[in-house]
N, C-alpha and C positions, 0 to 999 in steps of 0.2 A: 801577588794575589793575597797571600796571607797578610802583608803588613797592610795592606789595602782594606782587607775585612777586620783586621785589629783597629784602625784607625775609625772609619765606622762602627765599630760597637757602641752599643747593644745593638744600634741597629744594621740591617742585612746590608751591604755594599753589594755592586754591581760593574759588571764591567766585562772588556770585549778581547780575545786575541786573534791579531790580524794576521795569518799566516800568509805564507808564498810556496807555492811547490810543498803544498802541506807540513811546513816546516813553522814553527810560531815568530815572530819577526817584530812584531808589535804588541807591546797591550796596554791598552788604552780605558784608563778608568770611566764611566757613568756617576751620573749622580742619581738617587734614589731618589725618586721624583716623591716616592710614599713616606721618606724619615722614618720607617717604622724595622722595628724590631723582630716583625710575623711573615712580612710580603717586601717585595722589590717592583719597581714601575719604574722603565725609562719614558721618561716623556717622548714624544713627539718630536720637537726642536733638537732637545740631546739627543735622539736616536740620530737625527740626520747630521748632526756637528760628529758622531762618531763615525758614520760612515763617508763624511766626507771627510776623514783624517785616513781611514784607510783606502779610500780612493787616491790619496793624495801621492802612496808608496805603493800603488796596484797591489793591494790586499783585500784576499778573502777575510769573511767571519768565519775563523777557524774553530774557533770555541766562544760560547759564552758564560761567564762565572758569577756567582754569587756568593754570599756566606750565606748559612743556620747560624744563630750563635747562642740559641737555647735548644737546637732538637739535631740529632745524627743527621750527616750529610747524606741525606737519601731526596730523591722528586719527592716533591708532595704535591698533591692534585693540582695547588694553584700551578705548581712549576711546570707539572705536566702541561695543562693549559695553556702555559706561556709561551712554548719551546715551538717556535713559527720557524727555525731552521733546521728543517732534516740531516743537512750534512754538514751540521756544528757538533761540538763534543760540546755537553753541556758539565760544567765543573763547579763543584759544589766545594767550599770552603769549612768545615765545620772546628766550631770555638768554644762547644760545649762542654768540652774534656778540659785534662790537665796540658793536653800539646794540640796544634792543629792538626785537623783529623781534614787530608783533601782525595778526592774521589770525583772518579769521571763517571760519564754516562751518554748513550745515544739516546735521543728520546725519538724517535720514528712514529705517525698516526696514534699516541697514545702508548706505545709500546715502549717500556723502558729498560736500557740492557747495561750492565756495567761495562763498562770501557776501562783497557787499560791505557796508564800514558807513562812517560819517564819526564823526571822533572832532571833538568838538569840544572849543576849550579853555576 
């Protein structure tokens, strides 16, 4: 995820992990339908070429990720907006600092709670 949101900069990267038995198994880059540095948009067509990539390994949308890579990895209203899966962990990439700064989150009806997760290497 990180070299994913590095390679994207300035602008936000996007992208999906396809777990199994809630465990991560897959993850499967998006393309930023928006190019923009502010906002992320999967299109339409790449929504459904990702979900038919983890259709393809019988995978959940375990989480979905993004970078900030001018502002703290925290929702912002759009993200909140966005977040159409309740039982995704939504993971925010941030690029702003001197190291990458990543952090989870549930976003539930509007409601946003941090999440913890373990990254392993």
């Amino acid at each position: 995820m990180v070299e994913h949101a590095r390679r994207e900069a300035p602008n936000e990267c996007v992208g999906v992990l396809g777990t199994r038995d809630g465990e991560p198994v897959l993850l499967v880059e998006a393309e930023n339908a928006r190019r923009s540095p502010l906002a992320y948009e999967i299109a339409p067509q790449e929504l459904l070429r990702v979900h038919d990539r983890l259709d393809e390994d019988d995978l959940e949308v375990g989480a979905i990720y993004h970078s900030h890579t001018r502002t703290e990895p925290v929702p912002s209203q759009t993200d909140i907006n966005l977040a159409f899966y309740p039982d995704a962990l939504y993971i925010i990439v941030g690029l702003a600092g001197d190291a990458p700064d990543v952090r989870a989150f549930r976003i539930v009806d509007g409601e946003v709670t941090q999440a913890e997760f373990e990254v392993a290497a």
